[in-house]
Residue, then its C-alpha position, 0 to 999 in steps of 0.5 A: x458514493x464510489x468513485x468510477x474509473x474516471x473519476x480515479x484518473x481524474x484524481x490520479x492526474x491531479x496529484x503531485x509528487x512534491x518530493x518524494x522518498x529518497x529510498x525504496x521500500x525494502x524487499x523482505x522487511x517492511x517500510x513505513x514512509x511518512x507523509x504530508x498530503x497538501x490539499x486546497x480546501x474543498x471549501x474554496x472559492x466559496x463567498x468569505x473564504x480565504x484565498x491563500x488556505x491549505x489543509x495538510x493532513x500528515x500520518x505514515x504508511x506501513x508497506x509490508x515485506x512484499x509478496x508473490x501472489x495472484x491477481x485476485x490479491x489485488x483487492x486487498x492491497x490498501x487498508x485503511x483507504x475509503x477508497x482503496x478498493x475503488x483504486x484498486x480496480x482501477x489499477x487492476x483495468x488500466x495494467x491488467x489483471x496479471x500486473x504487478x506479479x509482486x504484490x505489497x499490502x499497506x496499512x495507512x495510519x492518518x495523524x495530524x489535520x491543519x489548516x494553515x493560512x498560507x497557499x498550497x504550493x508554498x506549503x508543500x516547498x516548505x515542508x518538503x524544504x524542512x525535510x530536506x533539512x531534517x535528512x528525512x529519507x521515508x517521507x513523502x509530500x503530496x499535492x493531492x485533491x482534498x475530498x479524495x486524498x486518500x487517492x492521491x496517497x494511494x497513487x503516491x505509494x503504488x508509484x513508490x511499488x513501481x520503482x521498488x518492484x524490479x529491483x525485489x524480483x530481481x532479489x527474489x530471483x537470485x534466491x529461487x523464491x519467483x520459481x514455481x512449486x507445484x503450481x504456486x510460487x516457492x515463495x508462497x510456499x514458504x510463507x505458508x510453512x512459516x504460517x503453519x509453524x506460527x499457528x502450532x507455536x501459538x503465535x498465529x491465528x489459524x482463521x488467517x491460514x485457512x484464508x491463506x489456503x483458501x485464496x491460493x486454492x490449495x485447501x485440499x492439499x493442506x488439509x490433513x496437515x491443517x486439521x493435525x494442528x487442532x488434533x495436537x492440541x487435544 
C-alpha cells in the first residue's frame, strides 16, 4: 500500500544516522556507499518473542555522478526503492518542486539479511565501532524502522546529497557548466553530446537518448541530428 506523506515523515523522523560516511560523494565520478540498516523486528512485542533481537540488512548504494536537471527529474531519482517514488514526492512537497537544482540518481543493491540476538542500540554501536576500526570511509549505519527501511535508507542517502551539493555546484560553477545555453543548462548540453556520441559508436542505446531529449523538451531541436544517427547506419 503507498505510503502518504505523513506517514514518509513519520519514518523520516524515526531514523538515525548512527554513523554516517566520512567523505561526501564525488562531483563528477560515481560514489557507492556501504550500509548497515539496523532495525527492531516488526515482530516485536508479540507473545514468544525475544526481547533483545535486531534485523540488520547490509547492501551498498551507487550515487551517480550528479546531474543538473529539471524538477520533473525528481521522480526518478531512487531505483531499486519499494518506496522511492513515494519519498520522492515527499521531498518534492516538504523543498519545492525547484529544489535540489543538482539532481543525483541512486541505484540500491541490497545484500545480507540477519537477525542477531542482541538489542538494536548495541548493534548499531557495534558495528559502527568495527568500521571505525576498519577505516571504512563509504559506509554508513542506520537505525531505521523495519517494515519501511528502505525509507530510512533513502533519507539517509539524500541527507548524504545535502551536505555534498554546495560543495558540487560550486565545483560546476568554476567550470561554467550551471550556465544556461539556450534555455538548458550547459552541462546538459554536454551530456547529451556525449550521448549522441555514445549511441553513434555503438555504445550506447539510442531508446535512452530519445527520453533524454524527450525529458528536456528539445526533441524537436535534435531531430534531424538524431535521425542521421539511423541514416548512417544504412
Amino acid at each position: 500500500m503507498p505510503l502518504n506523506p505523513e506517514e514518509i515523515r513519520r519514518i523520516v523522523e524515526g531514523t538515525q544516522i548512527v554513523r554516517p560516511p566520512k567523505q561526501l560523494l564525488a562531483t563528477f565520478g560515481t560514489t557507492v556507499v556501504q550500509y548497515f540498516v539496523v532495525t527492531e523486528p516488526s515482530y516485536a512485542g508479540l507473545p514468544g518473542a525475544s526481547e533483545d533481537e535486531a534485523v540488520v540488512r547490509s547492501g551498498k548504494v551507487t550515487a551517480q555522478r550528479p546531474q543538473i536537471v529539471t524538477p520533473y527529474y525528481l521522480l526518478n531519482l531512487f531505483r531499486g526503492f519499494d518506496h522511492g517514488q513515494e519519498f520522492a514526492r515527499y521531498l518534492n512537497e516538504r523543498y519545492g518542486s525547484d529544489s535540489p537544482g543538482l539532481m543525483y540518481r541512486y541505484e540500491q543493491e541490497a545484500g545480507d539479511t540477519e537477525v542477531v540476538s542482541e538489542a538494536p542500540e548495541m548493534v548499531a554501536k557495534r558495528i559502527a565501532g568495527r568500521l571505525d576500526k576498519e577505516g571504512a570511509h563509504l559506509a554508513a549505519v542506520i537505525r531505521g524502522i523495519d517494515q519501511y527501511w528502505d525509507v530510512s535508507l533513502a533519507h539517509f542517502i539524500y541527507g548524504l546529497t545535502a551536505g555534498s551539493a554546495l560543495g558540487h555546484a560550486a565545483e560546476m560553477a568554476q567550470r561554467g557548466l550551471l550556465e544556461q545555453e539556450r534555455g538548458i543548462p550547459r552541462a546538459a548540453r554536454e551530456r547529451i553530446d556525449g550521448m549522441f556520441n555514445a549511441v553513434a559508436r555503438g555504445e550506447a542505446d539510442a531508446t535512452e537518448l530519445k527520453t533524454e531529449l524527450d525529458r528536456w523538451g528539445i526533441f524537436d531541436e535534435y531531430e534531424d541530428r538524431f535521425l542521421n544517427l539511423f541514416r548512417q547506419r544504412r
